[in-house]
N, CA and C of each residue as an Amber inpcrd file, in Angstrom:
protein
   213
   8.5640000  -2.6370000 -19.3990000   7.6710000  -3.7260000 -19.0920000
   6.2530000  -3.4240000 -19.5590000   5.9090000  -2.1180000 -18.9340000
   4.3830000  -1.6850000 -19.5550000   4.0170000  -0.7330000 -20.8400000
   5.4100000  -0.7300000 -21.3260000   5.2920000   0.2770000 -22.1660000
   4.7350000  -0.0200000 -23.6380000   4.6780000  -1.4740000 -23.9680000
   3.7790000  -2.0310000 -24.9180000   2.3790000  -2.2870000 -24.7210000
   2.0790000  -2.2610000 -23.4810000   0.7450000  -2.5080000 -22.9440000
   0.0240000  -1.4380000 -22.9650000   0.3810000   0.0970000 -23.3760000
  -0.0300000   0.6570000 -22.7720000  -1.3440000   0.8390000 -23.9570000
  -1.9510000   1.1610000 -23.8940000  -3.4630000   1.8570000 -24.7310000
  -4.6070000   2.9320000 -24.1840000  -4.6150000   3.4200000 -25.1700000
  -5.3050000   4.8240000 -24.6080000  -6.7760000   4.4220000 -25.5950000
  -7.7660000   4.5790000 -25.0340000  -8.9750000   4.4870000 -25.2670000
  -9.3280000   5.5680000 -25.5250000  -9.7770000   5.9790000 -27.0140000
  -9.9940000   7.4750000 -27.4680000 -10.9920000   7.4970000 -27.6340000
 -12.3610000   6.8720000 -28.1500000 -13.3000000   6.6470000 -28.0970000
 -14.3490000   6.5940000 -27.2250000 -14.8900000   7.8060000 -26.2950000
 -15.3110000   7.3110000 -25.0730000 -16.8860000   6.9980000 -25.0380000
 -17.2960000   7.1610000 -26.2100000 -19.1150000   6.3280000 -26.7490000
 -18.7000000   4.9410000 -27.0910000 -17.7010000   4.2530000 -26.8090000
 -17.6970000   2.8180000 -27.2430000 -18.1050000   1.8810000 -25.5900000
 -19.0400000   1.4320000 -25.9850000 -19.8130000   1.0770000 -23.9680000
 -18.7380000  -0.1870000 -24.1690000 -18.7590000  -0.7090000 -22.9070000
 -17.8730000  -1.8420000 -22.1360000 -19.1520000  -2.7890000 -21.9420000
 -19.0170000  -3.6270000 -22.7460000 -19.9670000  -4.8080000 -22.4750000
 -19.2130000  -5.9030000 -21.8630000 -19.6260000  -6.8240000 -20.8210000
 -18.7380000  -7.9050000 -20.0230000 -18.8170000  -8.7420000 -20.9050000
 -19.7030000  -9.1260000 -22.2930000 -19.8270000 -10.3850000 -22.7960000
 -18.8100000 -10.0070000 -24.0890000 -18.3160000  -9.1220000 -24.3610000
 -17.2010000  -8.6740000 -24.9840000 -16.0690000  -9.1800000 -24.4560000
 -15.2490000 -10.7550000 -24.6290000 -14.3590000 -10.8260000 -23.7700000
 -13.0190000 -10.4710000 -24.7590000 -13.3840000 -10.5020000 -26.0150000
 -11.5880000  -9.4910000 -26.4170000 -11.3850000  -8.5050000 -25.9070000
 -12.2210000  -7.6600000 -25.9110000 -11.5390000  -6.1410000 -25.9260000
 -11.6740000  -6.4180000 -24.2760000 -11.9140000  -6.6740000 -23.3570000
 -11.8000000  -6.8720000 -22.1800000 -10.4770000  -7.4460000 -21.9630000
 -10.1510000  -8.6860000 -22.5670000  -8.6230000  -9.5590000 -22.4850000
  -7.3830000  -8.2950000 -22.6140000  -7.6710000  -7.4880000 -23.2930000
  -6.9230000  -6.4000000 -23.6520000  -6.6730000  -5.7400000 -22.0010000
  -7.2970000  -5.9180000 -21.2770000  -7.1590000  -4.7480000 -19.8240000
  -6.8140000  -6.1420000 -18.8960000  -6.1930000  -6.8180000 -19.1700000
  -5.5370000  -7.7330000 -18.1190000  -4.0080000  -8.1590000 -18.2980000
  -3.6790000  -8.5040000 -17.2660000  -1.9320000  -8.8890000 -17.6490000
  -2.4150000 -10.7660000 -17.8790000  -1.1610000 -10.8310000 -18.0780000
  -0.4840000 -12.2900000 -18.3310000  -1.0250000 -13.3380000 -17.2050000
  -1.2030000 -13.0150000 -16.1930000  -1.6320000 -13.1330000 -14.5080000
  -2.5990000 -13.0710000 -14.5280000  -3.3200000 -12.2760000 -15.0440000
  -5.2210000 -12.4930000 -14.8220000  -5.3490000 -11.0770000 -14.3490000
  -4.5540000 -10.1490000 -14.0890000  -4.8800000  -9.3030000 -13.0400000
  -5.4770000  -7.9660000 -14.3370000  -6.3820000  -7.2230000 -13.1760000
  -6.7600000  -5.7900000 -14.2980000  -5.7870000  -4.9260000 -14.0890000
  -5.1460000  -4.5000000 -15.3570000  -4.3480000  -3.5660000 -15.8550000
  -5.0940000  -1.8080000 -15.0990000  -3.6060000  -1.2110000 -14.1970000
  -4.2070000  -0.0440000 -13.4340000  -4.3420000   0.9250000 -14.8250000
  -5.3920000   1.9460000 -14.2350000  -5.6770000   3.1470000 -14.9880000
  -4.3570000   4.2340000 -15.2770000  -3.4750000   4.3790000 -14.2990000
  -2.2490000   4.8610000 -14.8290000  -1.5830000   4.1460000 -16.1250000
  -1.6310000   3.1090000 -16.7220000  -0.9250000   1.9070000 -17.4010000
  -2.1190000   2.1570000 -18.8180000  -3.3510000   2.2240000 -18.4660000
  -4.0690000   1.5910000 -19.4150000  -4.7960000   3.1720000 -20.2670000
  -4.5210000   3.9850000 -19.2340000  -5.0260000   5.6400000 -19.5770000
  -6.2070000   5.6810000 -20.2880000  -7.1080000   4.9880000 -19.5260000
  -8.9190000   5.0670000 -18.9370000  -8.6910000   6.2730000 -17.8560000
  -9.7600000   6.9740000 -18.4350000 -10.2990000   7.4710000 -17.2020000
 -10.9680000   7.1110000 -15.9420000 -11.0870000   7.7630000 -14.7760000
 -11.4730000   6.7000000 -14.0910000 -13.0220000   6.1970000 -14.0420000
 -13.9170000   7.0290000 -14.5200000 -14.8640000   6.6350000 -14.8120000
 -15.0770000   5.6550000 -15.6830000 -13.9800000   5.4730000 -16.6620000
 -13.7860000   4.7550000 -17.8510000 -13.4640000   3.0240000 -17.0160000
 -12.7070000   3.2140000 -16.1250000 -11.9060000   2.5190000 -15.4100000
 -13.1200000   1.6910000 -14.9940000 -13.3810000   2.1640000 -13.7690000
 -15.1930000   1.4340000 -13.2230000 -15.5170000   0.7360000 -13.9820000
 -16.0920000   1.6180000 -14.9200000 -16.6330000   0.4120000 -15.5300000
 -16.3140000  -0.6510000 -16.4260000 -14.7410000  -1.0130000 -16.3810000
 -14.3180000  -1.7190000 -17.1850000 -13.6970000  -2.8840000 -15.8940000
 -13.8670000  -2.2400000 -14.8930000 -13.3690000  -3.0810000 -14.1370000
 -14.9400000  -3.8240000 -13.2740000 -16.2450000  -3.3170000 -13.3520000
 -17.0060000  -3.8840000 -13.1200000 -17.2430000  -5.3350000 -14.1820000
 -17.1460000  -4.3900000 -15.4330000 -17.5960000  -5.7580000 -16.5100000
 -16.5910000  -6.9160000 -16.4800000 -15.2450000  -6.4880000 -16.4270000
 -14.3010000  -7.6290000 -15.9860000 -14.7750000  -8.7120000 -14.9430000
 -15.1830000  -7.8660000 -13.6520000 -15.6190000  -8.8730000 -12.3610000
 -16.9480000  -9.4170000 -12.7490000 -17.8490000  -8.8920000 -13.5500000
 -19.0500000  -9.6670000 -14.3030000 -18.9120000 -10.9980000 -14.9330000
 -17.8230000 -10.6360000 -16.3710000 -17.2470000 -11.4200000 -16.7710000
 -16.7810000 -13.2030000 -16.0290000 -15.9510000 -12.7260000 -15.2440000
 -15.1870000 -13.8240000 -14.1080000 -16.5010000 -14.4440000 -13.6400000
 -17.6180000 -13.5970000 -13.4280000 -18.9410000 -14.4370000 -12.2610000
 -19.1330000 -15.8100000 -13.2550000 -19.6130000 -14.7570000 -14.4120000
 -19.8200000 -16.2970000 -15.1270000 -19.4850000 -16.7880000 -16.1360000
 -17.8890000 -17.0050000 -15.6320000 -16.7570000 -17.8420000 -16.6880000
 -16.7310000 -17.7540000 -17.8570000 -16.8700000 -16.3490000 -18.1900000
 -16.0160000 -15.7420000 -19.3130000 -14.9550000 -15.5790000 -19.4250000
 -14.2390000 -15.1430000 -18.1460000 -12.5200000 -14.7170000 -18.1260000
 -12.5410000 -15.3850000 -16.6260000 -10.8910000 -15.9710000 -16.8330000
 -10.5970000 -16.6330000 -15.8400000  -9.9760000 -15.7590000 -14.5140000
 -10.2300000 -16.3700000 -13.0300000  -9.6630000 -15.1350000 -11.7490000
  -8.4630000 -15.6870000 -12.0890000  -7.7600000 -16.4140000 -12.2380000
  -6.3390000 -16.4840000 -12.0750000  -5.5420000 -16.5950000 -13.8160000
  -4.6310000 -16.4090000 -14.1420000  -3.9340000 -16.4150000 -15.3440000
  -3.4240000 -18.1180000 -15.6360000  -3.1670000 -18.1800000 -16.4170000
  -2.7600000 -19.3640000 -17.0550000  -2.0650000 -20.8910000 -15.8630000
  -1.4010000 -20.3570000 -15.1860000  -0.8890000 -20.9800000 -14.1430000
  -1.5570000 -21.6410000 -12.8990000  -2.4860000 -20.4500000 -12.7380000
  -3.7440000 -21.0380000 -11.8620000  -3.4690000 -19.8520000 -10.1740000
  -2.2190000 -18.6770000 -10.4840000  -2.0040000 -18.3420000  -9.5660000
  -2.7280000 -16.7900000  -9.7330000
């Protein structure tokens, strides 16, 4: 199931900007939800802050809270 999803971020000078919404779309499922750090192999510092810019993102309707369905 996650085994195509998975991506390893090797690059760790590449900053996480929230107004970046591709490479952000990349750390969510199908659902809307953020992809865990076991799955996505961020560190967790890496993690934070990808999961702050995500919830940035959502404030102001860049990326949607719910996935396609509305759930």
């Amino acid at each position: 199931m996650f085994g195509e999803r998975r991506r390893r971020v090797i690059d760790d000078t590449t900053p996480i900007d929230f107004k970046n919404v591709e490479f952000l779309r990349r750390f969510l499922t199908e659902t809307g939800r953020i992809v865990p750090r076991r799955i996505s192999g961020n560190s967790m510092q890496r993690q934070r802050e990808l999961t702050r810019a995500i919830k940035r993102a959502r404030q102001i309707a860049l990326l949607p809270f719910a996935g396609p369905d509305g759930y």
